[in-house]
TORMAR-190690 format. One line per field, with one value per residue (C-alpha): residue number from 1; residue in three letters; x, y, z. Coordinates in nm, 2 decimals. Example, Ala and Ser with C-alpha at 12.3 -4.5 7.8 and 13.67 -1.06 7.14 Angstrom:
BEGIN
num (1|2)
residu (ALA|SER)
X (1.23|1.37)
Y (-0.45|-0.11)
Z (0.78|0.71)
This chain:
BEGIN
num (1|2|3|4|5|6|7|8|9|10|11|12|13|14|15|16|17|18|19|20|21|22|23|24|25|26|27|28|29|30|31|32|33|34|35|36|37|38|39|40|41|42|43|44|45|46|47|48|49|50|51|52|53|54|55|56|57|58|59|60|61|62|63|64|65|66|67|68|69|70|71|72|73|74|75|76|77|78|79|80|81|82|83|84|85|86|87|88|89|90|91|92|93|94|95|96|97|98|99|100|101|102|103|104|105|106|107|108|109|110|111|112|113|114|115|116|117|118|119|120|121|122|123|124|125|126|127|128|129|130|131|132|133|134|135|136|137|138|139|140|141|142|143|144|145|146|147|148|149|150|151|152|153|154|155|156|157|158|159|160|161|162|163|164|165|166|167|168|169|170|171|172|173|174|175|176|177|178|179)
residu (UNK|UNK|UNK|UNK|UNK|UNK|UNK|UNK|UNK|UNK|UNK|UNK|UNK|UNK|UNK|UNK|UNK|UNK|UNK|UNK|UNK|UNK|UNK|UNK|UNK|UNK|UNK|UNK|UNK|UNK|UNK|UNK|UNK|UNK|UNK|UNK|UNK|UNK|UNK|UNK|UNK|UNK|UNK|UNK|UNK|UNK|UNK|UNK|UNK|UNK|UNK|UNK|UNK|UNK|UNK|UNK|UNK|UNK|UNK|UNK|UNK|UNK|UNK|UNK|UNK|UNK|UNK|UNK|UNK|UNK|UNK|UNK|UNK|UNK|UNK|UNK|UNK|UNK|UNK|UNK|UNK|UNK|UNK|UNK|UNK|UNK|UNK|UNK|UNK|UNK|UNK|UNK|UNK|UNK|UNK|UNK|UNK|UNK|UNK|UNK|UNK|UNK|UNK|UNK|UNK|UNK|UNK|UNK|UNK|UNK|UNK|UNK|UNK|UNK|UNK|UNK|UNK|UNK|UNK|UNK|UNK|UNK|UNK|UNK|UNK|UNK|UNK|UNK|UNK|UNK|UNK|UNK|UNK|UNK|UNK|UNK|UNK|UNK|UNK|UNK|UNK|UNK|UNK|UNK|UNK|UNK|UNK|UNK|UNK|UNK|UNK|UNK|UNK|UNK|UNK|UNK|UNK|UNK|UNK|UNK|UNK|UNK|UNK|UNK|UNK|UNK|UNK|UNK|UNK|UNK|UNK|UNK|UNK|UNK|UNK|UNK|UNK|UNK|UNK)
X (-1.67|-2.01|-2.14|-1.91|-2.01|-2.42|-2.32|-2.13|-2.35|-2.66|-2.49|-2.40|-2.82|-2.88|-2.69|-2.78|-3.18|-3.14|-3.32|-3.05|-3.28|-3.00|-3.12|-2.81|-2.73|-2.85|-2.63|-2.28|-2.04|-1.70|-1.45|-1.10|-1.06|-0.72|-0.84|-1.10|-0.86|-0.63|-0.90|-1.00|-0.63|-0.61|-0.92|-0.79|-0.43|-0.60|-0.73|-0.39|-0.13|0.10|0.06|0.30|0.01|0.25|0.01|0.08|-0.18|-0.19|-0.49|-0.77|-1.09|-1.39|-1.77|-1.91|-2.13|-1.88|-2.03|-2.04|-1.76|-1.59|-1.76|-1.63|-1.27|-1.31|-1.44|-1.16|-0.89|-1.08|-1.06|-0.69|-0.61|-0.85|-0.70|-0.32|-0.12|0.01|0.31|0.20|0.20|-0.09|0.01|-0.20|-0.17|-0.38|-0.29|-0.41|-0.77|-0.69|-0.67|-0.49|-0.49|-0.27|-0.24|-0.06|-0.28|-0.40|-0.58|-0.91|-0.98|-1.05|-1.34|-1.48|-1.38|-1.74|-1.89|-1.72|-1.92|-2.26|-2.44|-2.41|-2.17|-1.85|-1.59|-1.61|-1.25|-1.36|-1.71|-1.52|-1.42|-1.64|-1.83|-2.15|-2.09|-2.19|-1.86|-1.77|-2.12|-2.16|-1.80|-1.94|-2.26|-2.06|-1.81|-2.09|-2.27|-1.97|-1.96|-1.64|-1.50|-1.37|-1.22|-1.08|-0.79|-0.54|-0.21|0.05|0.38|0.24|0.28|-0.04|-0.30|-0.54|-0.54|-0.82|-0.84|-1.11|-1.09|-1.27|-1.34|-1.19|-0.92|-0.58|-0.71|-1.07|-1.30|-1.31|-1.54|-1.88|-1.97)
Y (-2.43|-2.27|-2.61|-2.48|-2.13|-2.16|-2.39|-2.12|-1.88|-2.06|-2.16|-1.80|-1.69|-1.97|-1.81|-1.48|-1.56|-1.71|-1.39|-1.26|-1.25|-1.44|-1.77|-1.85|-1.87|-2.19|-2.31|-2.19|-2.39|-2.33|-2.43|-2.42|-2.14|-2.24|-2.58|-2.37|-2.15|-2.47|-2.63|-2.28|-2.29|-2.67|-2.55|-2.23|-2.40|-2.61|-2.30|-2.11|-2.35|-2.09|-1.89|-1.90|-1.92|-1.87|-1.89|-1.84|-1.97|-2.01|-2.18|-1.95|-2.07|-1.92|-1.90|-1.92|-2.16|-2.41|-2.43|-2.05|-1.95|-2.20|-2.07|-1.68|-1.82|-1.93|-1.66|-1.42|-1.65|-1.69|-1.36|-1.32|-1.57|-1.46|-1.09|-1.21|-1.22|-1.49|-1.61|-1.38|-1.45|-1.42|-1.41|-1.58|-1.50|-1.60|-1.47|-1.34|-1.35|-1.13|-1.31|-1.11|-1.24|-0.98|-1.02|-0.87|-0.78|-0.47|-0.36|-0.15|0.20|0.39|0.56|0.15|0.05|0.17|-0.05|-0.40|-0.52|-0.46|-0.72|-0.75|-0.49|-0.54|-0.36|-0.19|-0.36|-0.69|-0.75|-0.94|-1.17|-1.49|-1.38|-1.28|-1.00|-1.18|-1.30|-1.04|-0.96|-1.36|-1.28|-0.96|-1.10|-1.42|-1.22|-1.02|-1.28|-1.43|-1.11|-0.99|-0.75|-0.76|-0.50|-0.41|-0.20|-0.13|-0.29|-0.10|0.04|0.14|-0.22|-0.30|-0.55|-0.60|-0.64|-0.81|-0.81|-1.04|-1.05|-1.26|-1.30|-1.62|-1.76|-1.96|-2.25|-2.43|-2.42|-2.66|-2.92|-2.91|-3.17)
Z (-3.01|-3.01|-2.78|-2.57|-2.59|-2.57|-2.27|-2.09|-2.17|-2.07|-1.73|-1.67|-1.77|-1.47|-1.28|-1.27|-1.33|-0.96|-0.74|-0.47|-0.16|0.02|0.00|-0.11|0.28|0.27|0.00|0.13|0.36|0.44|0.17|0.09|-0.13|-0.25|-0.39|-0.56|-0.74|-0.82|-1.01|-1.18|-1.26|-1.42|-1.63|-1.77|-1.84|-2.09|-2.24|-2.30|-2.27|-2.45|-2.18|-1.85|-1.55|-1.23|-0.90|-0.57|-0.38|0.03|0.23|0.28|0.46|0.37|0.37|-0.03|-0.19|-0.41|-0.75|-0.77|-0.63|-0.87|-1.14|-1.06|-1.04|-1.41|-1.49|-1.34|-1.46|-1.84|-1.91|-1.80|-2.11|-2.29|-2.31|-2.28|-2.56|-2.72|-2.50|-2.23|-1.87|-1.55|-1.22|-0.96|-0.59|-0.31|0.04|0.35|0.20|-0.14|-0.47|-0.71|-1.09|-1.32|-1.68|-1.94|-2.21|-2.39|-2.03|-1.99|-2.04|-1.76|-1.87|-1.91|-1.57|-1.36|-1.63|-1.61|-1.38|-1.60|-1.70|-2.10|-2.09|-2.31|-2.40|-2.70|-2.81|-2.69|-2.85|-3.17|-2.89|-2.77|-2.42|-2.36|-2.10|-1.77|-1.64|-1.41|-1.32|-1.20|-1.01|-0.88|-0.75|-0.60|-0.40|-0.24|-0.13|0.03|0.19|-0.01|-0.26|-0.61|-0.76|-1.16|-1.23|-1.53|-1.37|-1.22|-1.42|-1.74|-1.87|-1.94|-1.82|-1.61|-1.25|-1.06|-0.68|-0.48|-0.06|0.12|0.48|0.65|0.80|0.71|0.86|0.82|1.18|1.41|1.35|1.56|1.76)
């Protein structure tokens, strides 16, 4: 478990040591961002397979480079079982170009939420947990260069949880193919 762990958390240090002066443009193609989130979704199942993981997900087109924008799915759908509770349940959804994961865990306070997307920050009720506090800032940094948005909120109804929201420009169908 702490393989795993240094792994992650020297993939994530790769990832964010990269400099953003849009190079990155060179790296990013068009790809089907609901086959992304399916396999994002086959990794995390193995990860909480007490959980129920219901998804949603509708073809989406966009412009991203693969490996990362794989890597900010995981990330987004790791920390919706790692906060659910045991026999909890996430909702995937992946339309129009908005993914929306929702769990249904203890949620964030909203004097943390300008700070989630901080590199190293955690929250002060999730530092006993594994994570290194790069996730979301890898997600963040992803989605921008795709030329998105990703937003963190507490859910809706006063249940609890977590709702995160990622839109991307694209289309429902992949562009035609240049001659």
């Amino acid at each position: 478990a702490q393989m795993t762990e240094l792994a992650a958390l020297i993939g994530d240090l790769q990832e964010l040591s990269r400099p953003d002066t849009g190079q990155h443009e060179g790296r990013a193609q068009i790809v089907a961002w609901q086959d992304v989130v399916e396999s994002a979704l086959r990794r995390v199942r193995l990860r909480g397979p007490e959980l129920t993981i219901t998804a949603d997900v509708r073809p989406w087109y966009v412009r991203a480079e693969p490996s990362a924008l794989e890597r900010a799915m995981v990330n987004v759908l790791d920390n919706a079982v790692k906060f659910s509770p045991e026999g909890g349940t996430i909702e995937v959804r992946l339309a129009d170009g908005a993914l929306t994961v929702r769990d249904h865990g203890p949620g964030i306070a909203a004097d943390e939420l300008p700070h989630v997307f901080d590199r190293f920050w955690r929250s002060p009720t999730a530092r006993a947990l594994p994570g290194s506090g790069l996730g979301l800032s890898i997600v963040a940094r992803t989605v921008q260069q795709a030329g998105g948005t990703v937003a963190l909120t507490r859910a809706e109804n006063g249940a609890g949880g977590t709702t995160v929201t990622i839109r991307l420009p694209g289309a429902p169908t992949p562009p035609p193919e240049v001659p």
